[in-house]
C-alpha positions as CSV (number, residue, x, y, z in Angstrom):
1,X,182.2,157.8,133.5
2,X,179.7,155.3,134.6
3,X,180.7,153.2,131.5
4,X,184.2,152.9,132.9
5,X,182.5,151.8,136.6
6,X,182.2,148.2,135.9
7,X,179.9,146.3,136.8
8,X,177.3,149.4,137.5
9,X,173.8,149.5,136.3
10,X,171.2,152.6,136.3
11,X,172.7,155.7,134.6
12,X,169.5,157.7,136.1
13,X,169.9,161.6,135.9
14,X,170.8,163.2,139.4
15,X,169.0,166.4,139.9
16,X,168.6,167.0,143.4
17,X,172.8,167.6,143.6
18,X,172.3,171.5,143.2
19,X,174.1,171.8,139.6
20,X,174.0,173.0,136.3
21,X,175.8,169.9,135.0
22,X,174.5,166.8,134.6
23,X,175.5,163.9,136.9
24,X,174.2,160.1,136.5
25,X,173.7,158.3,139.3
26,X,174.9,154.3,138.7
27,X,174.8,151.4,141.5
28,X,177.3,148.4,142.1
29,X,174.2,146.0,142.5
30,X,177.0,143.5,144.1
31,X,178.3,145.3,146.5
32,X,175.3,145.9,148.3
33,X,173.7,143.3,151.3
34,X,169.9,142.8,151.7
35,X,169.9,144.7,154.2
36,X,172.0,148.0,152.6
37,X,169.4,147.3,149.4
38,X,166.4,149.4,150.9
39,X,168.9,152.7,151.3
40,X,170.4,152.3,148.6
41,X,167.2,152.7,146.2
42,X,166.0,155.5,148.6
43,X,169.1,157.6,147.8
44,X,168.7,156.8,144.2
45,X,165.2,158.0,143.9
46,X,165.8,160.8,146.3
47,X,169.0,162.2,143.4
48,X,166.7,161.0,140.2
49,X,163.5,162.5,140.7
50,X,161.9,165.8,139.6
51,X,163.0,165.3,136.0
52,X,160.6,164.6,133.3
53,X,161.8,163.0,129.5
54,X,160.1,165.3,127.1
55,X,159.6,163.8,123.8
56,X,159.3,166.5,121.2
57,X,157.0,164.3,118.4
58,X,157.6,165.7,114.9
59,X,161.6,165.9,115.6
60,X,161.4,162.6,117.0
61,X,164.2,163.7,119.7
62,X,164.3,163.8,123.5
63,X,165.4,166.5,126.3
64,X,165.6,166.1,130.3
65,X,163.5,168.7,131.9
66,X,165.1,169.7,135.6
67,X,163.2,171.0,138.2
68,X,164.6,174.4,139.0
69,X,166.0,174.6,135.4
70,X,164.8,175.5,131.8
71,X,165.4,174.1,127.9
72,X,165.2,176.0,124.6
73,X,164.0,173.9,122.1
74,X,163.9,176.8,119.4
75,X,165.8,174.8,117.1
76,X,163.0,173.5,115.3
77,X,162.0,173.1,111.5
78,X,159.4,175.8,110.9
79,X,156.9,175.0,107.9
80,X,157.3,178.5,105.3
81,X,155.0,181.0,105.9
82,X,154.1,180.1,109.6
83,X,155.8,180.9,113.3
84,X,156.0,178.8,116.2
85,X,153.7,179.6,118.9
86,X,154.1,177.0,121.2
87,X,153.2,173.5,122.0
88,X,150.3,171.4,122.7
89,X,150.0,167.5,123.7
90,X,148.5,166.6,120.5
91,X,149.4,166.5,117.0
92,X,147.7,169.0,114.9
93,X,146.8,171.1,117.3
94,X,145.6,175.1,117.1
95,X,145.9,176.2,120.6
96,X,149.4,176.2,122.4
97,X,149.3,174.3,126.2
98,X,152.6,175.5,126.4
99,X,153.8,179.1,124.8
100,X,157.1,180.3,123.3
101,X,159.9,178.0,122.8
102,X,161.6,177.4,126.4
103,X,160.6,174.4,128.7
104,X,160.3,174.4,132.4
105,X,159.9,171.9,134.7
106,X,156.5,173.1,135.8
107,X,155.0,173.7,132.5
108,X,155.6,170.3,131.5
109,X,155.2,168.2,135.0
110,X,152.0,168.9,134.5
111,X,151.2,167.4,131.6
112,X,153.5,164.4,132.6
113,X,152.6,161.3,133.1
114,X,155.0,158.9,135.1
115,X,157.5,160.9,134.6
116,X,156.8,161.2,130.3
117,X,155.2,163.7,128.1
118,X,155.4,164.0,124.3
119,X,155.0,167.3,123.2
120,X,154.3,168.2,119.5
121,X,154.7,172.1,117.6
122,X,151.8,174.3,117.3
123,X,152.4,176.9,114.4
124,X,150.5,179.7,113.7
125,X,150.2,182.0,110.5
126,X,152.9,184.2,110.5
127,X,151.0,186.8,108.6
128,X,148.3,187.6,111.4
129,X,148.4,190.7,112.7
130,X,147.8,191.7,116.3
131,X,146.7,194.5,117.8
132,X,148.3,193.8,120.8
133,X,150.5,190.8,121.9
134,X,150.9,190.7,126.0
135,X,153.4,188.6,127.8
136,X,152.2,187.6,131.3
137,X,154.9,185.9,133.6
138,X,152.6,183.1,135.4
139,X,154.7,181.1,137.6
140,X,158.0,181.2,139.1
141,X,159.6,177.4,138.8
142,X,160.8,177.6,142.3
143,X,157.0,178.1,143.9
144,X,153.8,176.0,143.7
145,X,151.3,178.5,143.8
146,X,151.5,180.7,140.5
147,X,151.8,184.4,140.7
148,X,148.8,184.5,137.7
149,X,146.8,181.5,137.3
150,X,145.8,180.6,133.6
151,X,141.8,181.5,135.2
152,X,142.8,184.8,135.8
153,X,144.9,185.4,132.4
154,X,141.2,184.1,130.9
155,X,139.9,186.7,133.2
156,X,142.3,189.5,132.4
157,X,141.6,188.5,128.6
158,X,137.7,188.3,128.9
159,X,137.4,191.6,131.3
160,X,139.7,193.6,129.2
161,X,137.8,193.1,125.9
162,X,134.6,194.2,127.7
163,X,136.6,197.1,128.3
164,X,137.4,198.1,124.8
165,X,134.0,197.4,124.3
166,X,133.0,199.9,126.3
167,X,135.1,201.9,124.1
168,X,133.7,201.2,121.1
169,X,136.7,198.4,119.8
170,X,135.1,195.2,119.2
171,X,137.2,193.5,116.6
172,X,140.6,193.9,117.9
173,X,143.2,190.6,117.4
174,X,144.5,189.9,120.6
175,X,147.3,187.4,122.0
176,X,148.3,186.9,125.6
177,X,151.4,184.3,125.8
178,X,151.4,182.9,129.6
179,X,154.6,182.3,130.7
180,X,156.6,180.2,133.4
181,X,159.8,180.0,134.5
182,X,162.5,182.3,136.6
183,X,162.9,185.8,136.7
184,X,165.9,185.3,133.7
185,X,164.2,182.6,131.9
186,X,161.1,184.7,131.6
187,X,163.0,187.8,130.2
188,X,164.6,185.9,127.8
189,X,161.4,183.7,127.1
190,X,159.4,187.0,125.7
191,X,159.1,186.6,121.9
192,X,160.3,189.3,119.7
193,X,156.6,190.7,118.6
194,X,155.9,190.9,122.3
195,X,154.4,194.5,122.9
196,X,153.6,194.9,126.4
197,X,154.8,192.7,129.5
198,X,153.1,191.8,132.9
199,X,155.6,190.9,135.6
200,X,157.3,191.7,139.0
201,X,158.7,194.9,139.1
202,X,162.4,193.4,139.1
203,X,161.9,191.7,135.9
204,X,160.9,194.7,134.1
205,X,164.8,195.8,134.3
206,X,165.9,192.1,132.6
207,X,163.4,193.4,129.9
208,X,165.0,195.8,127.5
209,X,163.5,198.5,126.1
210,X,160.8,198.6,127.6
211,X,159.2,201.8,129.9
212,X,156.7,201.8,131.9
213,X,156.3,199.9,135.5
214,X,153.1,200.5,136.6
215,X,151.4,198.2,139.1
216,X,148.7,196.2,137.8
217,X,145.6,196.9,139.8
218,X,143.0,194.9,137.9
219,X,144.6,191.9,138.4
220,X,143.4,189.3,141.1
221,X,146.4,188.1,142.5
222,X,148.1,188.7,146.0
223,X,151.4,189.0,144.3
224,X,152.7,192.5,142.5
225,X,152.7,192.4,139.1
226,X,153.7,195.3,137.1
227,X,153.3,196.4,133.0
228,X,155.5,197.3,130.9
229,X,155.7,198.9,127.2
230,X,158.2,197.8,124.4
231,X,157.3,200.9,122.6
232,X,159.4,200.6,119.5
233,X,157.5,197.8,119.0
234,X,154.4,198.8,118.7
235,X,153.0,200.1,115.6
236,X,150.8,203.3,115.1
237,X,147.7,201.7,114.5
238,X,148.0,199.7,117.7
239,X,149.2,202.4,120.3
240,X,145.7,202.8,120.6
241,X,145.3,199.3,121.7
242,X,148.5,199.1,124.1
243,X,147.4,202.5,125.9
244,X,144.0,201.1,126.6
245,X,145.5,198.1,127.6
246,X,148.3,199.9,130.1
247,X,144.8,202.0,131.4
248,X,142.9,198.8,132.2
249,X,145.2,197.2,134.3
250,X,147.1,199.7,135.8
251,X,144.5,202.3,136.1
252,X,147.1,205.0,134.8
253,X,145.9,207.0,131.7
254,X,148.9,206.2,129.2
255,X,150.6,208.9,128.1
């Protein structure tokens, strides 16, 4: 529409209007007085900020990030014989800052920068085999302070392969995808190979399939996070694996 306003200028995305949709935000820069000039640039940064331009670099394309909302970006080209595992700020490289294929305003904010980030595709072999493949929902979009800090996934990682350690498995292959985003954008954020999730207790009913629901014990965070099991997709010679896992941070012997 703001083609059809003459003589408007701007065209800056409005994302502090509370909708799906976007809107553009354009100004009549001759309709307004000196003194009118100071509010009018207030309201347009007050209904164009909390959006960052995400630059994906091998597709050469680029998507609007909205606070409070989330973009798939799965349409991708996938080299043969690999899988996409996430993405990373640098070309080339082997460990994802971003996991799965659905962006979020405060995955990428920050690793913004004035507003700008160019992420590019990390791929990983598509014949590795895990032994166990763990979903952990981080961050909810709409709070600062995450629910599970990267540190304590780490922690979680590190502590838990002491723990099969202790049980004489030191060789096992192990993947932890750290997810943010809402309580629906997280469901359908978990990857298909996922075999266990961590979560709130809610989201484990937007997860289907999956059984389970303890509450995570060994996990330093004030907030409740629960596990749960996809079991049909978990193979024989991990069940092992999951039920250890399940054990260790719920403190429930799996049955």
């Amino acid at each position: 529409v703001l083609t059809q306003c003459t003589p408007t200028v701007g065209g800056y995305l409005c994302v502090n209007n509370q909708t799906t949709k976007e809107r553009y935000v354009g100004i009549y820069e001759d309709r307004a007085t000196t003194e009118q000039q100071a509010f009018v640039d207030l309201f347009v940064e007050f209904v164009a900020e909390d959006t960052v331009e995400v630059t994906l670099g091998t597709a050469k394309t680029t998507v609007s990030v909205l606070k409070g909302n989330e973009v798939d970006v799965s349409a991708i080209e996938i080299p043969t014989g690999k899988r996409l595992a996430g993405f990373a700020t640098t070309e080339g490289a082997t460990e994802t800052q971003i996991v799965g294929t659905v962006l979020n305003y405060k995955a990428v904010i920050d690793l913004a920068t004035d507003g700008t980030v160019t992420l590019y595709p990390v791929f990983e072999d598509a014949s590795i085999k895990y032994d166990l493949i763990v979903a952990v929902w981080g961050n909810n979009p709409k709070s600062d302070a995450p629910y599970v800090t990267t540190e304590e996934l780490a922690k979680i990682e590190a502590d838990f392969r002491v723990y099969l350690a202790e049980k004489g498995i030191a060789d096992a292959t192990l993947r932890f995808d750290y997810i943010d985003g809402g309580t629906s954008a997280y469901a359908e954020s978990i990857a298909a190979d996922v075999m266990v999730v961590l979560s709130g207790k809610n989201v484990l009913t937007q997860c289907v399939s999956t059984t389970g629901g303890y509450k995570c014990v060994n996990i330093e965070t004030s907030s409740q996070r629960y596990v749960g099991v996809y079991q049909d997709r978990i193979s024989t010679e991990s069940q092992n694996i999951v039920n250890l896992f399940v054990e260790f941070v719920s403190g429930v012997t799996a049955e």
